[in-house]
C-alpha positions as CSV (number, residue, x, y, z in Angstrom):
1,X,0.0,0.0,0.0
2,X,1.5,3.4,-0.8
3,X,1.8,6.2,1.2
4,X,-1.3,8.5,0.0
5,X,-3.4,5.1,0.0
6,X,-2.2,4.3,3.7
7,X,-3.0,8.6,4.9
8,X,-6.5,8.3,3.2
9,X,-7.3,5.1,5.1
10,X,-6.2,6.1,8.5
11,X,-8.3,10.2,7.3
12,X,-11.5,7.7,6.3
13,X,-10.9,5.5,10.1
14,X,-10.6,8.8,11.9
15,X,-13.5,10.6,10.1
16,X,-15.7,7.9,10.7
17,X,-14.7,7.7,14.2
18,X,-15.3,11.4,14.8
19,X,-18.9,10.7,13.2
20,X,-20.0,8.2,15.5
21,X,-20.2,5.7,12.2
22,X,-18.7,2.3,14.1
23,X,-19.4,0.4,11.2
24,X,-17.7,2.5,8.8
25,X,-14.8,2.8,11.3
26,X,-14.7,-1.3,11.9
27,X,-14.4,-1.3,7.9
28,X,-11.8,1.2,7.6
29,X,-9.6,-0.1,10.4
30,X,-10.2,-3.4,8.9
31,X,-8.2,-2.5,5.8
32,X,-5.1,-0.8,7.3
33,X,-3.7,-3.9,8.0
34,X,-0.5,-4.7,10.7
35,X,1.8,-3.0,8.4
36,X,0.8,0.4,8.9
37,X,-0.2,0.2,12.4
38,X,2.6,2.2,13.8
39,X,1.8,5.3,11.2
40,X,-1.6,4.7,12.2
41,X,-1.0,5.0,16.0
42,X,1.1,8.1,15.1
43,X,-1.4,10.0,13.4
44,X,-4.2,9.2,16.2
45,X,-1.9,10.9,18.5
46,X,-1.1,13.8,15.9
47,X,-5.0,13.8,15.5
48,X,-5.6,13.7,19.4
49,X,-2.6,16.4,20.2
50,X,-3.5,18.9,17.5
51,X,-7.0,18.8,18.3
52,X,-6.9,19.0,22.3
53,X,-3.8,21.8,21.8
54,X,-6.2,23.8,19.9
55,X,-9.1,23.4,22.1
56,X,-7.0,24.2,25.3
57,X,-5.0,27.1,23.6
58,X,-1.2,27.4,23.9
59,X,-1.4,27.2,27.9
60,X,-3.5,24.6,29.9
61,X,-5.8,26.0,31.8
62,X,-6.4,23.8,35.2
63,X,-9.8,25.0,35.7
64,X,-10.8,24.4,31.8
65,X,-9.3,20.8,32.1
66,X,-11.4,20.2,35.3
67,X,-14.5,21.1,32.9
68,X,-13.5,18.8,30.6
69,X,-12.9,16.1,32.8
70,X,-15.9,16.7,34.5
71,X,-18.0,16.1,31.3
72,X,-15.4,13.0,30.5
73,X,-16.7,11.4,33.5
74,X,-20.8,11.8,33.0
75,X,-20.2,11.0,29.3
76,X,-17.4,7.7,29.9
77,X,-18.5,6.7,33.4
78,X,-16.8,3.2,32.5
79,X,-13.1,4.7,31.5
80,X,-10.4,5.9,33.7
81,X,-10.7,10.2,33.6
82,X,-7.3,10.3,35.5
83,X,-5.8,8.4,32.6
84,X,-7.4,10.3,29.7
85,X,-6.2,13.5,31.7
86,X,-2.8,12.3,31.5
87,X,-2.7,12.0,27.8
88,X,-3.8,15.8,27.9
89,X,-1.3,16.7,30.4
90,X,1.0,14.7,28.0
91,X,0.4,17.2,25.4
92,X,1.4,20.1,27.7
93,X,5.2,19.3,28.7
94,X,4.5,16.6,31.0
95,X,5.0,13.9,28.4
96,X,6.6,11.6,30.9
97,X,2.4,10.8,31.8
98,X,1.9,9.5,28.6
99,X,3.7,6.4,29.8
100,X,1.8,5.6,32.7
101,X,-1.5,5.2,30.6
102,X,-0.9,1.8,29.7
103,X,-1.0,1.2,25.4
104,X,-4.2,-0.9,25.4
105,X,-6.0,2.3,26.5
106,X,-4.5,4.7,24.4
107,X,-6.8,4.9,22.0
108,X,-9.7,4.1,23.6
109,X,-9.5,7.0,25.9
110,X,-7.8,9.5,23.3
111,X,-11.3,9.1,21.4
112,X,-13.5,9.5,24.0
113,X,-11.6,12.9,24.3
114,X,-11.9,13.8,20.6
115,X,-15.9,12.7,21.1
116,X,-16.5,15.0,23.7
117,X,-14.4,17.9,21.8
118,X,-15.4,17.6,17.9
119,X,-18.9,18.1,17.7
120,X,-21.1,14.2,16.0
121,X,-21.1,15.6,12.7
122,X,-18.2,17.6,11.6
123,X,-18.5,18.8,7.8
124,X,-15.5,17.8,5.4
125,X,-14.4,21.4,5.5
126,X,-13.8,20.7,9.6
127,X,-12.6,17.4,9.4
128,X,-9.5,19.0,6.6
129,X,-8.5,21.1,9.5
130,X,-8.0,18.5,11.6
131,X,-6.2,16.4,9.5
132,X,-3.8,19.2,8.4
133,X,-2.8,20.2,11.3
134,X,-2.7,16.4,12.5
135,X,-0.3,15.7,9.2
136,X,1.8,18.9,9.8
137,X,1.9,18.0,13.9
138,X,3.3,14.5,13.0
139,X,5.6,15.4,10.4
140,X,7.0,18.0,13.1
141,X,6.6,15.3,15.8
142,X,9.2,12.6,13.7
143,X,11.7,15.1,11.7
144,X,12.0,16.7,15.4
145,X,13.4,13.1,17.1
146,X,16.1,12.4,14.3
147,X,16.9,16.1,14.2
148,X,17.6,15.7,17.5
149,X,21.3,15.7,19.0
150,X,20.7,12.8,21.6
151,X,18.7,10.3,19.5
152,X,21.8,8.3,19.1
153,X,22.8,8.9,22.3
154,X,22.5,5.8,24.4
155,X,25.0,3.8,22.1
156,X,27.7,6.6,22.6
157,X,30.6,5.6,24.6
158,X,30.7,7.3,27.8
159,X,34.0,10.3,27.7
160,X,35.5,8.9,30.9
161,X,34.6,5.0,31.6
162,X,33.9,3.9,35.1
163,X,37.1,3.1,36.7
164,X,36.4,-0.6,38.6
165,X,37.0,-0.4,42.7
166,X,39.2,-2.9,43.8
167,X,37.3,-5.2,46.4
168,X,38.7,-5.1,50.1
169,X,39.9,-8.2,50.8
């Protein structure tokens, strides 16, 4: 599958996810296939950090977060709020919160987010937005880890290797 056939497929999962079609979003997820799984997990998040950066504004606003949280737990009484609040707080500098939500819930939870900030029946016009900034979000997301001077940095031998203490005998 090429590359503009694989970013239509995860655009077609995502709109139909954002549209409340499960169906549509079965069939669609259905025919990425294991291959592109990791490009698709990548642009859920790009999807999920574009959208909930533009919602919140450049700052996260505790009080607006609480709001949101608030209505996260009326509408997903069944899913863990903290958890979903960590993947926001992820977005926002404390990235190191993205690792305690465990994978499985990932994108469970990152959806339930997008549900309760894209309105049921976003127009193509809105759903473009999204997926530009989401494309332009992930693009800057990847070409900033391998621009990055310590990517390669846990293979580098250390400048001054640990001297070895002598036992006392």
């Amino acid at each position: 599958m090429n590359h503009h056939r694989r970013q239509a497929l995860f655009k077609e999962h995502a709109a139909a996810v954002l549209r409340r079609d499960t169906a549509g979003a079965a069939r669609a997820l259905a025919s990425i296939g294991p291959e592109s799984w990791m490009g698709h997990q990548l642009f859920v998040f790009s999807l999920f950090a574009s959208t909930v950066t533009d919602h919140f504004g450049d700052d996260l606003d505790r009080a607006d977060l609480a709001e949101l949280m608030a209505e996260f737990r009326t509408a997903r009484p069944d899913a863990h709020w903290l958890r979903a609040e960590a993947l926001i707080r992820s977005c926002y500098g404390e990235s190191s919160l993205y690792l305690d939500v465990p994978q499985s819930e990932h994108w469970s939870l990152m959806w339930a987010v997008l549900a309760l900030i894209v309105p049921p029946d976003p127009g193509e016009t809105t759903l473009t937005v999204l997926f530009d900034r989401a494309d332009d979000l992930g693009r800057e997301v990847v070409s900033g880890i391998f621009e990055s001077e310590r990517l390669f940095g846990w293979a580098d031998e250390p400048e001054d290797p640990p001297q070895h203490r002598e036992e006392a005998s």
